[in-house]
C-alpha positions in Angstrom: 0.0 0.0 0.0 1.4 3.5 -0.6 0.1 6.5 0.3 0.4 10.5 -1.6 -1.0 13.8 -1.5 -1.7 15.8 -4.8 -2.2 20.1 -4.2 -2.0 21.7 -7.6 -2.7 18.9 -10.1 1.4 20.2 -11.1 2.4 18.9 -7.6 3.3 15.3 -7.9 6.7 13.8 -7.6 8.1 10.8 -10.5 8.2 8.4 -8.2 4.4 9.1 -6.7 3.6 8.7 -10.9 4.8 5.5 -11.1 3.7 3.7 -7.9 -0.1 5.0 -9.5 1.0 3.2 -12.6 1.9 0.5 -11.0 -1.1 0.0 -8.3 -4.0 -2.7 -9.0 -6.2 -0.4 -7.6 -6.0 4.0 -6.1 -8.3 4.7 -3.4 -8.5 8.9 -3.7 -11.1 11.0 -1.5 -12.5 12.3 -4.6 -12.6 10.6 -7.7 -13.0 13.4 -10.1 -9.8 15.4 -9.0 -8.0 12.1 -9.0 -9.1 11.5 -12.2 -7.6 14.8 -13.8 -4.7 13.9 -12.8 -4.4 10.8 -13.7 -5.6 12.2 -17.8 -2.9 14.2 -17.2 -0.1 11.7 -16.7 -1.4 9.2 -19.1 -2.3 6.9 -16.3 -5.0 4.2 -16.8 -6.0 2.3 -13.1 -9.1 1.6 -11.7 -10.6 4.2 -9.0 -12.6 4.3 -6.0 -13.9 7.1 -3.4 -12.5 6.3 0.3 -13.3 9.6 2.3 -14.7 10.7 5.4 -18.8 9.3 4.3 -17.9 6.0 3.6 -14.6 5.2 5.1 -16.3 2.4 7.3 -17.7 0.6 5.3 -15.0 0.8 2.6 -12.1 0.0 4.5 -12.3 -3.5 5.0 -13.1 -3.9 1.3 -9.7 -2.5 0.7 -7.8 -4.3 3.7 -9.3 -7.1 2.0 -7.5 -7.1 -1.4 -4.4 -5.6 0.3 -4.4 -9.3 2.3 -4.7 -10.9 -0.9 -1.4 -9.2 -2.1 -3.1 -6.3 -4.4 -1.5 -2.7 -3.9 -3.5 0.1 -3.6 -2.5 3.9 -3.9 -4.3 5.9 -1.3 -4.3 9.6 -2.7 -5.5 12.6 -0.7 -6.6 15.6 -2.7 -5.2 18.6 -1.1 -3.0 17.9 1.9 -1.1 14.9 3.6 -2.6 11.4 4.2 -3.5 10.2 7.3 -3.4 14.1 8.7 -6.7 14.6 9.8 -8.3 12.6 7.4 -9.6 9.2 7.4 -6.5 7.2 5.8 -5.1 7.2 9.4 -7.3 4.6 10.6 -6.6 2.2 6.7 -3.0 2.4 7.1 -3.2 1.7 10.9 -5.5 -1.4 9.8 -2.5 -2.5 7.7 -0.2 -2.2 9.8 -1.8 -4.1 12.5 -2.7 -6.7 9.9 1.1 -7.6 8.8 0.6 -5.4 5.8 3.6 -3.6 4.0 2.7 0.4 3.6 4.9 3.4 2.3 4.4 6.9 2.2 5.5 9.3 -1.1 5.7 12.8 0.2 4.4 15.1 -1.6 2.2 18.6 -0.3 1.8 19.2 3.3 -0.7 22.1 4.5 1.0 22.6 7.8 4.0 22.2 7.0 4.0 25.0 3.9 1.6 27.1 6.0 4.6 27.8 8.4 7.0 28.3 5.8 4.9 31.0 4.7 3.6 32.7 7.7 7.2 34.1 8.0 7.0 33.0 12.1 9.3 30.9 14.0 10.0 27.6 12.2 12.7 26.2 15.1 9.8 24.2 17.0 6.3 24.2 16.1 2.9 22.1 16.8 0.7 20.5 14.6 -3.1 20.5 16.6 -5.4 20.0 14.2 -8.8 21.2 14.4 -9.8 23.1 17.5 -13.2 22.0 19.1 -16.1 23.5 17.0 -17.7 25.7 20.1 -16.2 28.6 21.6 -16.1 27.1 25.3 -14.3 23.9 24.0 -11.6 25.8 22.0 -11.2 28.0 24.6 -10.4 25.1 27.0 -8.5 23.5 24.7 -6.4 27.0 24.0 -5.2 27.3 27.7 -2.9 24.1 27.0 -1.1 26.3 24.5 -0.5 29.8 26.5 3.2 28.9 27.8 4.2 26.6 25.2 7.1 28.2 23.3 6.6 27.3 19.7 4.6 28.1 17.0 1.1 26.5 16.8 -0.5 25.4 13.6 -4.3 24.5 13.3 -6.7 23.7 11.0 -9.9 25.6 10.9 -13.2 25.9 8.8 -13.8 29.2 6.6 -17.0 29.8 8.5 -16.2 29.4 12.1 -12.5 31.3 11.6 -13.2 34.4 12.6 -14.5 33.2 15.9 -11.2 30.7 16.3 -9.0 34.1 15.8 -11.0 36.1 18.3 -10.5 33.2 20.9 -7.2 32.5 20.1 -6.0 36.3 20.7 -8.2 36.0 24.2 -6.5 33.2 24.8 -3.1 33.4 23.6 -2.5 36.6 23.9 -2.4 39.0 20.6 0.4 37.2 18.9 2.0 37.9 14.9 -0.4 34.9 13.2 -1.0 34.1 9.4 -4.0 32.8 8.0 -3.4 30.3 4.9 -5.9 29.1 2.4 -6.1 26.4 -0.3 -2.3 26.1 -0.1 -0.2 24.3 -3.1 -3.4 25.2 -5.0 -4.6 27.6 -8.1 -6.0 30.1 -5.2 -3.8 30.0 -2.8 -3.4 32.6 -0.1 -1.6 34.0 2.9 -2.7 36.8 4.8 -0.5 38.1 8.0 -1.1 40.3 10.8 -1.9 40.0 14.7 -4.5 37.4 15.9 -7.0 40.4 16.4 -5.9 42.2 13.4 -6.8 39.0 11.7 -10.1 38.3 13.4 -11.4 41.7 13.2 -10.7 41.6 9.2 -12.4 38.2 8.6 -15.3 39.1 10.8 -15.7 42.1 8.5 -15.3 40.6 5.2 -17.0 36.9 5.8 -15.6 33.7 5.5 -12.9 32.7 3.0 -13.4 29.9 0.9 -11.4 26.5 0.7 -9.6 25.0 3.2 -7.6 26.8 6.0 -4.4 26.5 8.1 -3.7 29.2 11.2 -0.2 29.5 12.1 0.4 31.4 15.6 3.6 32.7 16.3 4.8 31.5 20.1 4.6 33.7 23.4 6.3 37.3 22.2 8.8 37.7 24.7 9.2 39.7 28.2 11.4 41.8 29.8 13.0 40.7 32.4 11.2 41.6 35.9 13.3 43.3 38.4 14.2 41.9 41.5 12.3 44.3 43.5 9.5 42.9 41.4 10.2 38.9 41.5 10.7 39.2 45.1 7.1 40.8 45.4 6.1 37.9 43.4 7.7 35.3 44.9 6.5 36.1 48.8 3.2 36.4 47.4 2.9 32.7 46.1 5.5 31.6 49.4 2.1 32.3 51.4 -0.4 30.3 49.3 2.1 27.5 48.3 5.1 25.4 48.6 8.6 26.4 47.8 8.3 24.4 44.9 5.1 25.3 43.3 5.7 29.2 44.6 8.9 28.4 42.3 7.0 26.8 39.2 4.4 29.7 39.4 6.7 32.7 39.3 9.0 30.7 36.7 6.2 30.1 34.4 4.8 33.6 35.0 8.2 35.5 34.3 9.6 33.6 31.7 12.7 33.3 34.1 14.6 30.2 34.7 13.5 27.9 37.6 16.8 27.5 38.9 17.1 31.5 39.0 13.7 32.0 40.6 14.4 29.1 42.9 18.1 30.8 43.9 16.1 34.0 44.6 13.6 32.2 46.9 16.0 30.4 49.0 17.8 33.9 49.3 14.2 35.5 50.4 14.0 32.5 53.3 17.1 33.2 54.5 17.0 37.0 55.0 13.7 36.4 56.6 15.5 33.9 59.2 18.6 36.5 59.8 15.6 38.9 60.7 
């Protein structure tokens, strides 16, 4: 079993070409686009739909013939397989079942969202889609606040605006880019702040085809003073534990732990002199 994405109908590596030639059988989300391509290249296999509406009942058709020996191309049309789509669950199937699969890369969403967004590329998340309701995203969000990387999410044209607004709550107003139909004939990429961003897709409506967010990580602080840290730190030393009073004020400031902790030991110890 192999497995390739195709963007642009242009995007589609030799060697992706000629394990379609070669394959008894492509699976491809949507026929039709698969079919251009394939007119394109001269390529002559059979075809049929696995996609989100009938992935259950089709996958154990296809697990079937790949147990016989068969090889079937699996082709997403506009992004990675298995990334949020339902090829992750076939080629887990295979896998468990003994069965051989390889991946051609090809177009990655994410991956050329980030490029482009012009943010940090150093360390980044992939999260997917956010939860589809504004108190579930919101939840979800606070996992991300102190995490120093840049986040990448997937996110549907009509509740966007929304997501932007609650990720700039959230996350703070950080430098974001919003991507859309990316390695494609419309391709897009608008960049600003997380407000900035909201407030212009709340004005001008949803965008068509499919989206990627990229937020750029925490922007960073200035150094607190010690007269400030040291306010900080005896606040949390009465609610908490050395150690959590540390974690707090670490996590707060940006500082290092083993700074914050030095400077909480040396707190306790002019309190003791006194």
């Amino acid at each position: 079993m192999v497995a390739t994405p195709i963007g642009n109908l242009g995007d589609i590596t030799l060697r992706a070409l000629e394990a379609l030639r070669d394959a008894d059988a492509i699976a491809c989300e949507d026929t039709r686009t698969t079919a251009k391509l394939l007119a394109r290249h001269g390529i002559r296999r059979p075809t049929t739909p696995y996609h989100d509406h009938n992935a259950q009942k089709a996958r154990p058709a296809l697990l079937a013939r790949l147990a016989k020996g068969e090889t079937i191309a699996l082709v997403s049309d506009a992004g990675t397989p298995l990334v949020a789509d339902p090829g992750y669950k076939l080629v887990t199937e295979a896998i468990d079942a003994g069965i051989a699969v390889d991946f051609l890369p090809g177009p990655s969403a994410p991956i050329a969202a980030l490029v482009l967004s012009g943010l940090p590329t150093d360390r980044f998340l992939f999260a997917g889609f956010l939860a589809p309701k504004t108190a579930g995203r919101r939840e979800t969000l606070k996992e991300f606040v102190s995490l120093r990387a840049s986040l990448i999410f997937f996110e549907s044209p009509q509740r966007l605006a929304a997501s932007l607004s609650d990720m700039a709550d959230v996350l703070g107003d950080r430098p974001a880019a919003v991507a859309r139909e990316l390695t494609k004939l419309y391709e897009e990429i608008r960049r600003g702040t997380l407000a900035g961003l909201a407030a212009h897709y709340g004005e001008a409506g949803a965008p068509k085809g499919e989206i990627v967010v990229v937020v750029g990580p925490p922007l960073a602080q200035e150094a607190p003073s010690e007269a400030d840290l040291d306010a900080l730190l005896r606040a949390a030393l009465k609610r908490e534990s050395l150690r959590d009073a540390v974690a707090a004020v670490a996590e707060a400031t940006g500082e290092p732990r083993r700074a914050v902790y030095a400077r909480a030991l040396a707190l306790g110890s002019s309190r003791h002199k006194k």
